[in-house]
OpenMM code with the backbone's topology and positions (N, CA, C; nanometers):
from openmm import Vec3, app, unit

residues = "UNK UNK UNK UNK UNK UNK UNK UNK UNK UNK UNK UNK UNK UNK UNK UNK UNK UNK UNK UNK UNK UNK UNK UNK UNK UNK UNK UNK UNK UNK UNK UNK UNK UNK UNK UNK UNK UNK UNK UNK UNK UNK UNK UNK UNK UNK UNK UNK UNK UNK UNK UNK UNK UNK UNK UNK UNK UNK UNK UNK UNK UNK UNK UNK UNK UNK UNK UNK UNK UNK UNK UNK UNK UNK UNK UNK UNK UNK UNK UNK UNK UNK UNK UNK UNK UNK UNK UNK UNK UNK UNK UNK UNK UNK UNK".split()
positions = [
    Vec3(12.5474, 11.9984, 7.7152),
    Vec3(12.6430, 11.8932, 7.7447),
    Vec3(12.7161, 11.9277, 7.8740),
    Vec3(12.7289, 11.8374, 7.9664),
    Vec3(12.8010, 11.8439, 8.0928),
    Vec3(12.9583, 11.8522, 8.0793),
    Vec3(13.0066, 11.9457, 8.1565),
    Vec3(13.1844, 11.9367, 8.1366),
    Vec3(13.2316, 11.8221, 8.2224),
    Vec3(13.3301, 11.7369, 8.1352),
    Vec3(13.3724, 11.6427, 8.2450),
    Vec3(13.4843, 11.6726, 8.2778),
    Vec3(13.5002, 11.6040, 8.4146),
    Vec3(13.6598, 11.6340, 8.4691),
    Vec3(13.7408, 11.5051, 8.5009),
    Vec3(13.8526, 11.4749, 8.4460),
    Vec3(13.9687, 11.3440, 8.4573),
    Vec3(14.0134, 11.3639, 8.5728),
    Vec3(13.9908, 11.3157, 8.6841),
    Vec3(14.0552, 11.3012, 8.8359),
    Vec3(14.2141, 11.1908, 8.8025),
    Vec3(14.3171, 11.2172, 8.8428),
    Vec3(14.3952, 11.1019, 8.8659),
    Vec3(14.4319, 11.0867, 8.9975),
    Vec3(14.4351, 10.9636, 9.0935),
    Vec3(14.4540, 10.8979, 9.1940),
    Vec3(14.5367, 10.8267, 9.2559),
    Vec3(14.6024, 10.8541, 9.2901),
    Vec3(14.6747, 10.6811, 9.3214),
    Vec3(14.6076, 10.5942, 9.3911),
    Vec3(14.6142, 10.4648, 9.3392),
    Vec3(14.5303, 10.3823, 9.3930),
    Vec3(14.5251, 10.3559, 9.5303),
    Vec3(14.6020, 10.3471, 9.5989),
    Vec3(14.6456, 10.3761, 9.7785),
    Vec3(14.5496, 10.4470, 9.8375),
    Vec3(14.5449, 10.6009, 9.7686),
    Vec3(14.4354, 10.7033, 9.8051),
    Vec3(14.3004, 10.6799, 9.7948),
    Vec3(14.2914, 10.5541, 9.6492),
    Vec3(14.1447, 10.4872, 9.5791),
    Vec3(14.0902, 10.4427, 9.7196),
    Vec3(14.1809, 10.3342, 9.7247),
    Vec3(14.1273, 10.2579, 9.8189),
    Vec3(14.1088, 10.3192, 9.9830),
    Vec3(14.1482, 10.4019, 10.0234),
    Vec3(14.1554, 10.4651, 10.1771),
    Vec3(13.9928, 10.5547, 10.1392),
    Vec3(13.9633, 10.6185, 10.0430),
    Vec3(13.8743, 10.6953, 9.9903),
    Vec3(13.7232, 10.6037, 9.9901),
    Vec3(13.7396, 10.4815, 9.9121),
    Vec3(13.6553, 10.3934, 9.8780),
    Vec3(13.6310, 10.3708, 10.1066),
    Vec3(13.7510, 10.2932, 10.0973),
    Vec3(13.7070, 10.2681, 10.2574),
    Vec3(13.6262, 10.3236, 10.3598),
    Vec3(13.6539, 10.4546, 10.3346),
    Vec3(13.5772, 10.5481, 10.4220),
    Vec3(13.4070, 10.6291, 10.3517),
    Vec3(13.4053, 10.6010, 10.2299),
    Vec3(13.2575, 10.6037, 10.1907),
    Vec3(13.1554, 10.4737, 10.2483),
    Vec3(13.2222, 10.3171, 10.2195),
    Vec3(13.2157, 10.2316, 10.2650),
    Vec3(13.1828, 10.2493, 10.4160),
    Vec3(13.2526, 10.2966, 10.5064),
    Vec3(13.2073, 10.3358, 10.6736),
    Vec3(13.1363, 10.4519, 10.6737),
    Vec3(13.1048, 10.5249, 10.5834),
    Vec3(12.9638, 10.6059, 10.5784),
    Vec3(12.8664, 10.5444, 10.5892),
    Vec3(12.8695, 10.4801, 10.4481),
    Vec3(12.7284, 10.3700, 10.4389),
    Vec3(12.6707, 10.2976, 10.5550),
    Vec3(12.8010, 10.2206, 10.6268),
    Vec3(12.7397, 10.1048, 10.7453),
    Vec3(12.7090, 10.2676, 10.8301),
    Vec3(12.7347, 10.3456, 10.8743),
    Vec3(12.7342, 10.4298, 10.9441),
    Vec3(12.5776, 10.4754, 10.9572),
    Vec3(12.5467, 10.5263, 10.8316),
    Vec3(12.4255, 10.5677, 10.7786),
    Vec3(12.2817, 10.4815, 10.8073),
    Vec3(12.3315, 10.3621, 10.7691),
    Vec3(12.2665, 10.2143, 10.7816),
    Vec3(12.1888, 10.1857, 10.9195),
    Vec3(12.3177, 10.2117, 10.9943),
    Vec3(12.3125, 10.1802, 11.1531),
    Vec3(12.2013, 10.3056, 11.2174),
    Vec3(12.2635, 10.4512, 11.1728),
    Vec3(12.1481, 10.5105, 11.2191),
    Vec3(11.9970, 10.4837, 11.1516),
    Vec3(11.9478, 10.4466, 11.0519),
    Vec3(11.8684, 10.4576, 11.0388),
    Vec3(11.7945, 10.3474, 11.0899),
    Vec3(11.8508, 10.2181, 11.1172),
    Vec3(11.7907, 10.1332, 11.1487),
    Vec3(11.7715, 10.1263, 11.3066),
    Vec3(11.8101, 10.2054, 11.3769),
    Vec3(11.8234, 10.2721, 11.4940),
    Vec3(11.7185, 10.3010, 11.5031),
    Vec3(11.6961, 10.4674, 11.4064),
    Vec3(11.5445, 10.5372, 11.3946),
    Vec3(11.4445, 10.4684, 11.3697),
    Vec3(11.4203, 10.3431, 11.2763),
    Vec3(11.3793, 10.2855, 11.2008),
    Vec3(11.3346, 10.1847, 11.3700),
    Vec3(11.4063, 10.1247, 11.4513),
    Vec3(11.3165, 10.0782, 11.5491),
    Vec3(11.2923, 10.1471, 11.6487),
    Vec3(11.3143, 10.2821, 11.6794),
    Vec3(11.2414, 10.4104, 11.7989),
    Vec3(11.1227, 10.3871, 11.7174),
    Vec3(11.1059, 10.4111, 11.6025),
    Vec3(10.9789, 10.4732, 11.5229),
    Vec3(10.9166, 10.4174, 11.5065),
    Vec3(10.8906, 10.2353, 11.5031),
    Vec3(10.8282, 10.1420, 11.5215),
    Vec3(10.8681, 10.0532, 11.3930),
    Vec3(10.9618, 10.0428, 11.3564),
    Vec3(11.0076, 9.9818, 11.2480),
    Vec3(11.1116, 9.8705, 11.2927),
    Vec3(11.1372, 9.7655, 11.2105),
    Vec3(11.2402, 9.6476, 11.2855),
    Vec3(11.2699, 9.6036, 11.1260),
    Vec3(11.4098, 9.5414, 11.1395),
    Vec3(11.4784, 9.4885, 11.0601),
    Vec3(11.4221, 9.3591, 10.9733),
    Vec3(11.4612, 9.3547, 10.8522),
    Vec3(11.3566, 9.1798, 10.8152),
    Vec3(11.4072, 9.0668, 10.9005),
    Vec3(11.5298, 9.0670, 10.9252),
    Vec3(11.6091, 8.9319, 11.0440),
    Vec3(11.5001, 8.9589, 11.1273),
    Vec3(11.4703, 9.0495, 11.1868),
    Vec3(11.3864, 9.0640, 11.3238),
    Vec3(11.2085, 9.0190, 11.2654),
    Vec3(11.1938, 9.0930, 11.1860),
    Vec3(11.0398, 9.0215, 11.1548),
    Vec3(11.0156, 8.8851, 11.1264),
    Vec3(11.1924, 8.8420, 11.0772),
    Vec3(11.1285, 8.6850, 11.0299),
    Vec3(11.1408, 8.5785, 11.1877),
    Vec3(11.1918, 8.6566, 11.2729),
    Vec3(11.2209, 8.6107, 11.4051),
    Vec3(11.0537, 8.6375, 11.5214),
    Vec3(11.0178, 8.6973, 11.4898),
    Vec3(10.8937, 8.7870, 11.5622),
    Vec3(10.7826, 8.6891, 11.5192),
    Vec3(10.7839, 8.6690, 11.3494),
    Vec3(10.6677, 8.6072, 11.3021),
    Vec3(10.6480, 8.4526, 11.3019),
    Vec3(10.7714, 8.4342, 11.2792),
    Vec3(10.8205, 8.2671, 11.2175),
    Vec3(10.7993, 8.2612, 11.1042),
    Vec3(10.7824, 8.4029, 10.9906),
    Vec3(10.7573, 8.3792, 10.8374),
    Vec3(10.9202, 8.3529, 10.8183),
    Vec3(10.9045, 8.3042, 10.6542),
    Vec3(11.0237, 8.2836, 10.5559),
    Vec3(11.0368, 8.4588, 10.4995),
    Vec3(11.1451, 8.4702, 10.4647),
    Vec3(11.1831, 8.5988, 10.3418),
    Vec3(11.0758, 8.6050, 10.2709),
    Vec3(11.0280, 8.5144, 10.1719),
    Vec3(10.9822, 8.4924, 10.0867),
    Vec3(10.8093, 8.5316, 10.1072),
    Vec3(10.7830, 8.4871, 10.2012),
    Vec3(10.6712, 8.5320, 10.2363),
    Vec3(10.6478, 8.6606, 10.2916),
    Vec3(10.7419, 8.7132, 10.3818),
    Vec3(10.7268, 8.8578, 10.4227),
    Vec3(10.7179, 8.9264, 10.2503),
    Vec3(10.8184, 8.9281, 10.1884),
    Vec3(10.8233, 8.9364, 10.0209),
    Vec3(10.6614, 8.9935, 10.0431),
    Vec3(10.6038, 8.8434, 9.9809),
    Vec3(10.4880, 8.8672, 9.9352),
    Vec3(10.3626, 8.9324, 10.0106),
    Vec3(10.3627, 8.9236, 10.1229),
    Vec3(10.2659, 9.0330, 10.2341),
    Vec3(10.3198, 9.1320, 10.2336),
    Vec3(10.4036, 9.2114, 10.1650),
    Vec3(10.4780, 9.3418, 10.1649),
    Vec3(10.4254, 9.3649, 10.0292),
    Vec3(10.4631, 9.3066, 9.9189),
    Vec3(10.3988, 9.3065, 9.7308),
    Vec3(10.2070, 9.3208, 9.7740),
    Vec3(10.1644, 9.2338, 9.8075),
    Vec3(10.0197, 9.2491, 9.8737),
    Vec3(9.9748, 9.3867, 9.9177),
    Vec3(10.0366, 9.4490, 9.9898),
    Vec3(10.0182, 9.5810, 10.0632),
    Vec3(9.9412, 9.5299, 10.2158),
    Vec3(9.9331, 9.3758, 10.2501),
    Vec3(9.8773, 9.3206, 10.3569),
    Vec3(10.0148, 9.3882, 10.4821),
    Vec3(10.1339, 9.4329, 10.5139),
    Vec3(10.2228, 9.4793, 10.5605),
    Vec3(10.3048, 9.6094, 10.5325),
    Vec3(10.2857, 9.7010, 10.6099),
    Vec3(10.4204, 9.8170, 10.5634),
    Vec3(10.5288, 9.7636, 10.5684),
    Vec3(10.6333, 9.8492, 10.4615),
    Vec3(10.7455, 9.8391, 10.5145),
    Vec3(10.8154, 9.9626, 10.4168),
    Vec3(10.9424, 9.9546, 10.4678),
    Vec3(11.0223, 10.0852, 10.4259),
    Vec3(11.1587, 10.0384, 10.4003),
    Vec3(11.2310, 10.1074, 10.2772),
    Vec3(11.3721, 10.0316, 10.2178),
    Vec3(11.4725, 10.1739, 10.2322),
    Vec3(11.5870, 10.1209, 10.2597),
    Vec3(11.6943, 10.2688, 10.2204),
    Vec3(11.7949, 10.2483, 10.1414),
    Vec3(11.8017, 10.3027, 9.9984),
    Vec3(11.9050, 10.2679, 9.8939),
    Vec3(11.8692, 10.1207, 9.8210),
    Vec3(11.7141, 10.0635, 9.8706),
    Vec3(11.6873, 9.9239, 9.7879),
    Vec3(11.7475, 9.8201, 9.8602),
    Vec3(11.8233, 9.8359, 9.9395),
    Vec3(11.8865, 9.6930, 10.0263),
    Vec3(11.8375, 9.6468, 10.1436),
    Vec3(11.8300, 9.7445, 10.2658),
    Vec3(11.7528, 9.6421, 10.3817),
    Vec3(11.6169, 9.6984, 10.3842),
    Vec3(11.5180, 9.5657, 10.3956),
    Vec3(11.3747, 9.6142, 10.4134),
    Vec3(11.3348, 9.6565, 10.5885),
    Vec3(11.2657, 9.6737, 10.5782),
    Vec3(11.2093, 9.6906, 10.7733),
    Vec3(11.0784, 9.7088, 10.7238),
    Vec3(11.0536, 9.6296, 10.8261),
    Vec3(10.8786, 9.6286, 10.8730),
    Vec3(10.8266, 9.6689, 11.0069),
    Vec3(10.6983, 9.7773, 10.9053),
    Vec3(10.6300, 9.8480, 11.0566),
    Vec3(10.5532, 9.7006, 11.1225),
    Vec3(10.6219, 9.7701, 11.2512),
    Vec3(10.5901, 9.6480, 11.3920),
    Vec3(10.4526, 9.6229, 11.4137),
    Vec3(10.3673, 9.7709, 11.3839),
    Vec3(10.2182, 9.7093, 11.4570),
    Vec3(10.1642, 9.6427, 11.2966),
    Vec3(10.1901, 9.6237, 11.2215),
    Vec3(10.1482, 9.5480, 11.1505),
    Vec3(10.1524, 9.3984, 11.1435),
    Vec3(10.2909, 9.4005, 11.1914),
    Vec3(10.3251, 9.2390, 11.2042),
    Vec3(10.2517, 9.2272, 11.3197),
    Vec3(10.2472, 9.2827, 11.4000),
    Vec3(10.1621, 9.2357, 11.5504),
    Vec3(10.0271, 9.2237, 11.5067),
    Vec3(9.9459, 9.2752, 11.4129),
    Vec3(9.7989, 9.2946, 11.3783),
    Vec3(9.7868, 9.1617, 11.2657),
    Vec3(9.9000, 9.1090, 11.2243),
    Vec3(9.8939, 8.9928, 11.1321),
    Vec3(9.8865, 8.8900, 11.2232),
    Vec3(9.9663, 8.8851, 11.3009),
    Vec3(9.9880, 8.7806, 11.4322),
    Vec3(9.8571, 8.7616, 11.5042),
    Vec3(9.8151, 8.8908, 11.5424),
    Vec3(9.6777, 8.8862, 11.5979),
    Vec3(9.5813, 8.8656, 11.5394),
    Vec3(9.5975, 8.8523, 11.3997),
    Vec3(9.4491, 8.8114, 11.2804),
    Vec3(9.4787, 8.7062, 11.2333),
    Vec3(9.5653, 8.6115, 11.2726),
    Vec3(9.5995, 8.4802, 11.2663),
    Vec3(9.6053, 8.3293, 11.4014),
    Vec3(9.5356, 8.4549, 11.4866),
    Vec3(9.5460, 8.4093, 11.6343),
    Vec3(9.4997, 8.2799, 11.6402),
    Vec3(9.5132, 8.1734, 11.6899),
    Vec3(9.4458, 8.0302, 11.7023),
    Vec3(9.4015, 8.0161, 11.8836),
    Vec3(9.2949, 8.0152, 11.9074),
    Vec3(9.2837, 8.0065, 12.0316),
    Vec3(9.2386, 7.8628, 12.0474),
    Vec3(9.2811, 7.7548, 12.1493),
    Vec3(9.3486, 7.6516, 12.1515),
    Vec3(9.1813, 7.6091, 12.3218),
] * unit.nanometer
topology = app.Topology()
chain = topology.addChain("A")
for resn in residues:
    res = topology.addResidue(resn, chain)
    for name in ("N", "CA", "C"):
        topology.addAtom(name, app.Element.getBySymbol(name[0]), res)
C-alpha cells in the first residue's frame, strides 16, 4: 500500500501553481511542435491547409495507416510532411 500525504494550500497558491504548470504545458507544446516541423512534421491546422482535406478525413488516412502521424499527451496530432506530399502526388490530376 502507498503512503499518502494531505498537502494543504491556500487556494491563491492553488491557483498561481495550477497557472504555471498550465505555461509548462503551452511551453512544452510549442517546443515540440517546433521540433515536430524541423523534423518534417506539421500541425493538423497546417495539413488540413496543405491538403484541402477535412479533420475527419485526415482522421481516417491516419486510422488507415495510408499517413504518419505523431500525438503528444493525446491532444495535437501532426503529420509527417512527405507523406502528405506523396498523397498529393498519388492523387495528381494532370489536366
Amino acid at each position: 500500500m502507498e503512503k499518502q500525504i494531505l498537502i494543504v494550500i491556500d487556494e491563491a497558491k492553488l491557483g498561481a501553481l495550477i497557472s504555471k504548470v498550465d505555461g509548462l504545458q503551452i511551453l512544452v507544446e510549442r517546443i515540440l511542435s517546433e521540433h515536430n516541423n524541423q523534423s518534417g512534421y506539421v500541425t493538423e491546422a497546417r495539413a488540413k491547409e496543405i491538403t484541402g482535406l477535412s479533420k475527419s478525413t485526415l482522421y481516417k488516412l491516419r486510422k488507415n495507416f495510408k499517413i504518419g502521424s505523431s500525438s503528444f499527451g493525446g491532444r495535437d496530432v501532426y503529420y509527417k510532411l512527405s507523406d502528405l506530399e506523396a498523397l498529393l502526388k498519388e492523387n495528381e490530376r494532370h489536366l
